[in-house]
C-alpha positions as CSV (number, residue, x, y, z in Angstrom):
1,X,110.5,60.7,41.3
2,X,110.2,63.2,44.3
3,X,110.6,62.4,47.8
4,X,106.4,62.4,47.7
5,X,106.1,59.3,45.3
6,X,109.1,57.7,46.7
7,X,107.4,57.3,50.0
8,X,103.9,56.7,48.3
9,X,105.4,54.4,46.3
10,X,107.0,52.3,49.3
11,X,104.2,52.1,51.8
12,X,102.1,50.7,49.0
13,X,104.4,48.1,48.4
14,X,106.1,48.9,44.9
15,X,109.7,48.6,44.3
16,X,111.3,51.9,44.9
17,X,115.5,52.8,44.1
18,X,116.2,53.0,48.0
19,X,114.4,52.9,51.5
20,X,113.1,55.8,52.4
21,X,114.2,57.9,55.2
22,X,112.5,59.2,58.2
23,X,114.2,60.2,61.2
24,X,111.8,61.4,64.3
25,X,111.9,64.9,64.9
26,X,112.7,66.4,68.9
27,X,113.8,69.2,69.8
28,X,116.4,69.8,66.7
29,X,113.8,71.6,65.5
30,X,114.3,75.0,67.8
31,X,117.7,75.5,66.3
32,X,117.1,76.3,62.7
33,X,114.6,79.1,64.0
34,X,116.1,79.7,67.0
35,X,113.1,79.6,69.1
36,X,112.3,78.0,72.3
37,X,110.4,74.4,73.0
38,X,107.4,76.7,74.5
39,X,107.2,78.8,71.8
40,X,107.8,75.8,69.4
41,X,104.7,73.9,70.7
42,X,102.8,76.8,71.9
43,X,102.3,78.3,68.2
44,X,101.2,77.3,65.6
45,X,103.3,79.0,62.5
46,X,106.5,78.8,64.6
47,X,105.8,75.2,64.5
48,X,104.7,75.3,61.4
49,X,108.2,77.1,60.4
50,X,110.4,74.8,62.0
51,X,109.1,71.7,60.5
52,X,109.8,72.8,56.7
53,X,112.8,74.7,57.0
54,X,113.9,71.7,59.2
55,X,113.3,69.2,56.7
56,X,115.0,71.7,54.0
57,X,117.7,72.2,55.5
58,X,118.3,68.7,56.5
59,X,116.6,67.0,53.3
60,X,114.9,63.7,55.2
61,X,112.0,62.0,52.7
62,X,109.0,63.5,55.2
63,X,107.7,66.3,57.4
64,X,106.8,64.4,60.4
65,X,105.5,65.9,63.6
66,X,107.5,65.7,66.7
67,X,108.0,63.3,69.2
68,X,105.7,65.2,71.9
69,X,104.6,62.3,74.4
70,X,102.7,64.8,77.1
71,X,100.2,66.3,74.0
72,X,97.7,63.9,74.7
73,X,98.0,63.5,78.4
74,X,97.6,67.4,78.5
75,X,94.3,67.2,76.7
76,X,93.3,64.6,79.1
77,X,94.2,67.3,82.0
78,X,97.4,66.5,83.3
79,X,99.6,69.6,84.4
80,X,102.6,69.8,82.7
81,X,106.4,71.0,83.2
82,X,108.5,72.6,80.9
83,X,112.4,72.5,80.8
84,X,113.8,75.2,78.4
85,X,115.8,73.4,75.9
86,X,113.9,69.7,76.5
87,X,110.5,68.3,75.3
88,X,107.8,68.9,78.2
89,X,106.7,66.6,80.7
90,X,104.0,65.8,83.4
91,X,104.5,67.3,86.3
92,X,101.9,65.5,88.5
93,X,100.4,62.1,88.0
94,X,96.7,61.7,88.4
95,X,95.0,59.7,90.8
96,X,94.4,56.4,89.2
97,X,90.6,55.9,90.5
98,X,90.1,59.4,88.7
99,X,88.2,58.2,85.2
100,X,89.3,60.0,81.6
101,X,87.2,62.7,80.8
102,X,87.4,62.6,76.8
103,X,84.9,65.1,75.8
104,X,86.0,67.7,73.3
105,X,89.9,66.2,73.8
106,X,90.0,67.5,70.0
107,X,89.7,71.1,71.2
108,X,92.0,70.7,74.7
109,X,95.7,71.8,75.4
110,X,97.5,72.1,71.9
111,X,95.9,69.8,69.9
112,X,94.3,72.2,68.3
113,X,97.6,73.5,67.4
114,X,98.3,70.2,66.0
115,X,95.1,70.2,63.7
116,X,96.0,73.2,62.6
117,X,99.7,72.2,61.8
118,X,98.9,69.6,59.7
119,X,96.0,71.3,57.8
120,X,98.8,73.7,56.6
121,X,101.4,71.5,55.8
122,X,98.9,69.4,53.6
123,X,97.9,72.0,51.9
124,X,101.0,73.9,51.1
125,X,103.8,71.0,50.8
126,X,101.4,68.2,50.5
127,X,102.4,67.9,46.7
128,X,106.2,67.7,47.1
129,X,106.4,65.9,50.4
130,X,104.5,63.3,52.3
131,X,103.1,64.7,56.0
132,X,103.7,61.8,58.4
133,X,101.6,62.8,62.1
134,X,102.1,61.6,65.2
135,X,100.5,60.0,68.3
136,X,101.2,58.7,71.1
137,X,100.4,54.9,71.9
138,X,97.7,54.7,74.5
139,X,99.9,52.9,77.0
140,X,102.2,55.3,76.4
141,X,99.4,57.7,77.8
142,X,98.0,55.9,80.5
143,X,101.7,55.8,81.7
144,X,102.2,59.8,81.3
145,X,98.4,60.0,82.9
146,X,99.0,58.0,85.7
147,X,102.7,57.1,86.3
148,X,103.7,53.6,88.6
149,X,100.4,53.5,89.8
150,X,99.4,51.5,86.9
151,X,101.7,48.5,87.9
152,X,99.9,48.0,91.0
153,X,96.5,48.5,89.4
154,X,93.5,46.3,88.2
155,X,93.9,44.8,84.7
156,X,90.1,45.6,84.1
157,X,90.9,49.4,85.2
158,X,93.7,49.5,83.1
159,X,91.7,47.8,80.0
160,X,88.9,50.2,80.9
161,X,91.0,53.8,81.0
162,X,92.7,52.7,77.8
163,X,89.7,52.0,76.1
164,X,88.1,55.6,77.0
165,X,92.2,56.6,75.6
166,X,91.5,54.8,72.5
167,X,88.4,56.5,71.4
168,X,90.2,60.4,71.9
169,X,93.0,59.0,69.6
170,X,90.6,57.1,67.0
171,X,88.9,61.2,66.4
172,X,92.6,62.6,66.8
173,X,93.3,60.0,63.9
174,X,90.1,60.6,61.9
175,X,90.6,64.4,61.9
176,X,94.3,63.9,60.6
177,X,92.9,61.5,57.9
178,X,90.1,63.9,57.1
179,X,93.0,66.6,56.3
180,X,94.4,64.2,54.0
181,X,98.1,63.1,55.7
182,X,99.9,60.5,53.8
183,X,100.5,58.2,57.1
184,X,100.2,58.5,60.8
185,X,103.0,57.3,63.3
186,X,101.9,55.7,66.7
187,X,104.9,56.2,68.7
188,X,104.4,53.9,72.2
189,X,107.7,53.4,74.2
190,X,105.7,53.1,77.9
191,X,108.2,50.5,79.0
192,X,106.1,46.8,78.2
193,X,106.9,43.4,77.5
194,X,105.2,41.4,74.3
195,X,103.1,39.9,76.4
196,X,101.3,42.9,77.6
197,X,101.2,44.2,74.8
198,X,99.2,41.4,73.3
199,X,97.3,41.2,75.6
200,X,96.5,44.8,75.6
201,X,96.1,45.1,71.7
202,X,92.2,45.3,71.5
203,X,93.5,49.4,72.4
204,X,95.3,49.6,69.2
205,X,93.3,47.8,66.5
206,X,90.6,50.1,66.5
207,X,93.5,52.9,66.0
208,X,95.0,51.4,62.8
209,X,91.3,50.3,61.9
210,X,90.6,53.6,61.2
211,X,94.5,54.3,59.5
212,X,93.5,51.5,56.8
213,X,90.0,53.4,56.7
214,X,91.5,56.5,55.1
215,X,93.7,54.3,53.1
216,X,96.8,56.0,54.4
217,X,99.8,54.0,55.8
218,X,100.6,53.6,59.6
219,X,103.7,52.9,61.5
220,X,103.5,51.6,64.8
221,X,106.8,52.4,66.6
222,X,107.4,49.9,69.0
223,X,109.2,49.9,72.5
224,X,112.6,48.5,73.0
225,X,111.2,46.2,75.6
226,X,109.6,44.6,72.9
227,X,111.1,40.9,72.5
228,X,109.2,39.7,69.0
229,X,107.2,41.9,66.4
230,X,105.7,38.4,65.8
231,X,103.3,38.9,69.2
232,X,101.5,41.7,67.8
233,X,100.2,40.3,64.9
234,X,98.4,42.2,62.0
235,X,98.0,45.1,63.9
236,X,100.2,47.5,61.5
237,X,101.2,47.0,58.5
238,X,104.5,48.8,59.2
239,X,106.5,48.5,62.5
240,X,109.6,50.7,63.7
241,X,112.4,49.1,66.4
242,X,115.4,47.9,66.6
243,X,117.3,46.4,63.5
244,X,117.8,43.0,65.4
245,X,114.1,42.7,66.3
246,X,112.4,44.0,63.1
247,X,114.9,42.5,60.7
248,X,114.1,39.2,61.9
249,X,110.5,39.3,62.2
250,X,108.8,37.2,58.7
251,X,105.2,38.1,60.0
252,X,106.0,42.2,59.9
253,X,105.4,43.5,55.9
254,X,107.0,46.5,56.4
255,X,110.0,47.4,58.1
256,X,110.9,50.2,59.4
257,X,115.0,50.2,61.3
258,X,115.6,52.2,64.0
259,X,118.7,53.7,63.8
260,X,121.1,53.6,67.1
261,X,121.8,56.8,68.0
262,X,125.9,56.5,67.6
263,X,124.7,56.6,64.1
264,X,125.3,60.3,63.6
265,X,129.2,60.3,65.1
266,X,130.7,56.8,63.6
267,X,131.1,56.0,60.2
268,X,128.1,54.4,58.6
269,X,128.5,50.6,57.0
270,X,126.6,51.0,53.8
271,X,127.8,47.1,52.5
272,X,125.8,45.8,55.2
273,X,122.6,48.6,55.5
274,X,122.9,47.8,51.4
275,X,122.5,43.9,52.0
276,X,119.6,44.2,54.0
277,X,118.1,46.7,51.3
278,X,118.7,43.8,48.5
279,X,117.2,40.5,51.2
280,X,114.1,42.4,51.8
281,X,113.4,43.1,48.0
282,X,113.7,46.5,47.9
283,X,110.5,47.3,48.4
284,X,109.9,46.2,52.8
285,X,112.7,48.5,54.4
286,X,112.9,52.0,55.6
287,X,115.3,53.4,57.7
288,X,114.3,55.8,61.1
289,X,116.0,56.8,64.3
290,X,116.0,55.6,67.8
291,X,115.7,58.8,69.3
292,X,114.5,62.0,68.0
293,X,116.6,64.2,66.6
294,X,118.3,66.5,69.3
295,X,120.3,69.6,70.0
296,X,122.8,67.5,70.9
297,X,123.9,66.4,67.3
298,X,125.6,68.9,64.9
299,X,124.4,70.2,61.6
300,X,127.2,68.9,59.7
301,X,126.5,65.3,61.0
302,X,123.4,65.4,60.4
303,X,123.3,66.5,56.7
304,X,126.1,64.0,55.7
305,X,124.4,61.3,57.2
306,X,121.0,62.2,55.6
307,X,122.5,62.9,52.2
308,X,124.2,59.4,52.0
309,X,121.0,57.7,53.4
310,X,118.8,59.3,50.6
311,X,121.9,59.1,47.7
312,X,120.1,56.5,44.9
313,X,123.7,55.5,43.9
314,X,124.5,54.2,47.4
315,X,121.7,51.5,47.2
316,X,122.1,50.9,43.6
């Protein structure tokens, strides 16, 4: 079984020999080329490059696309900064009585880059390895868009600018499901309580509407603000925070552990990762990362860490 079918195999819900593993990708991912972040995200065959010899060299179950929270809000026409060795980020908030302009947000900033990205990587390493794409949550966005002034501001302005959000990200998704990706990652860690969040989830069903549309799976990555996976319902049929809070949740189907991110420097505690494995029935658990993968972590960490987590013999 290659690392394709293994993930296939998982997110459908048939009983695999061990979780899968998928840690987020960051700015790692300029090392093995050696290239900048600007260059990184500015191009789209050095990203391309980075991704696969990443995942080669490192051997994780996926090529996912980066962690890259200011894509969208660039599209949308924020300004952005960039700080050599880290991710970029908004420079200037907009105003927040100035309404979303979504037309042609598919051809703004660097999503093209994006399309084209993931077009590639589908149709070249599609067969051996699942492509997993990314997007960021749309109160993630409205937060990068529009900064504090969204805790002073009118729920109905709020429900309303996320709404005109959520339709740009429902073509961002149908474009990724027309190039045939094997799931799609909603990463959302705007700082939120379960509360809000429920109360805000009509942005996200249509999202993971169209995700079960294209019958491919989607994870919804949660904040760590989050209290209880239980609040948010059906929304996805996989979910991605911490191990106390997803490992506890009966309502989630699939569960995805974020991994702290002392993970990579102490020694890991397989008996226990192992007995979780066995009391979900080895068929609900995969295992992730907190934080993207950085520069800060070194190559020999990384690849005994990976290796063990994706070792059959170590959940057997």
């Amino acid at each position: 079984m290659n690392q394709k079918e293994l993930v296939q195999k998982f997110f459908k819900g048939r009983a695999v020999t061990r979780p899968p593993f998928l840690p987020l990708p960051g700015t790692y991912l300029v090392k093995v080329d050696q290239v900048t972040i600007p260059t990184l995200l500015q191009d789209d065959s050095t990203l391309y490059s980075s991704l696969i010899n990443t995942q080669k060299l490192l051997g994780y179950d996926a090529i996912i696309l980066p962690i890259d929270t200011s894509l969208e809000a660039e599209a949308f026409g924020a300004k952005l900064q960039w700080n050599g060795t880290e991710m970029p980020v908004v420079a200037e908030h907009l105003p927040m009585e100035r309404e979303i302009d979504e037309a042609d947000f598919l051809e703004r900033g660097r999503v093209p880059i994006i399309k084209e990205v993931v077009e590639r990587l589908v149709a070249v390493q599609g067969k051996e390895l699942p492509i997993i794409a990314t997007i960021s949550g749309p109160f993630t966005i409205l937060q990068q868009l529009y900064g504090k002034e969204i805790e002073s501001a009118d729920t109905e302005l709020i429900k309303s600018r996320l709404e005109t959000i959520t339709q740009a990200l429902i073509g961002l998704c149908k474009s990724f499901g027309d190039a045939k990706v094997d799931g799609i990652l909603i990463n959302e860690e705007a700082e939120m309580t379960s509360d809000q969040m429920k109360e805000l989830s009509r942005a996200y069903k249509p999202i993971f509407n169209v995700i079960k549309f294209y019958n491919i799976f989607g994870i919804f990555r949660l904040p760590d603000e989050i209290e209880s996976a239980e609040s948010i319902g059906d929304l996805s049929d996989a979910i991605l925070g911490p191990m106390g809070l997803v490992v506890n949740s009966k309502s989630v189907r699939t569960k995805g552990i974020a991994l702290p991110d002392s993970v990579w420097e102490e020694a890991l505690k397989f008996d226990e990762l192992s007995a979780m494995w066995k009391d979900n029935k080895k068929r609900r658990l995969f295992f992730s990362t907190r934080s993207p993968l950085n520069l800060e972590i070194s190559l020999n960490d990384l690849q005994e860490k990976t290796a063990m987590f994706c070792a059959e013999e170590k959940w057997a």
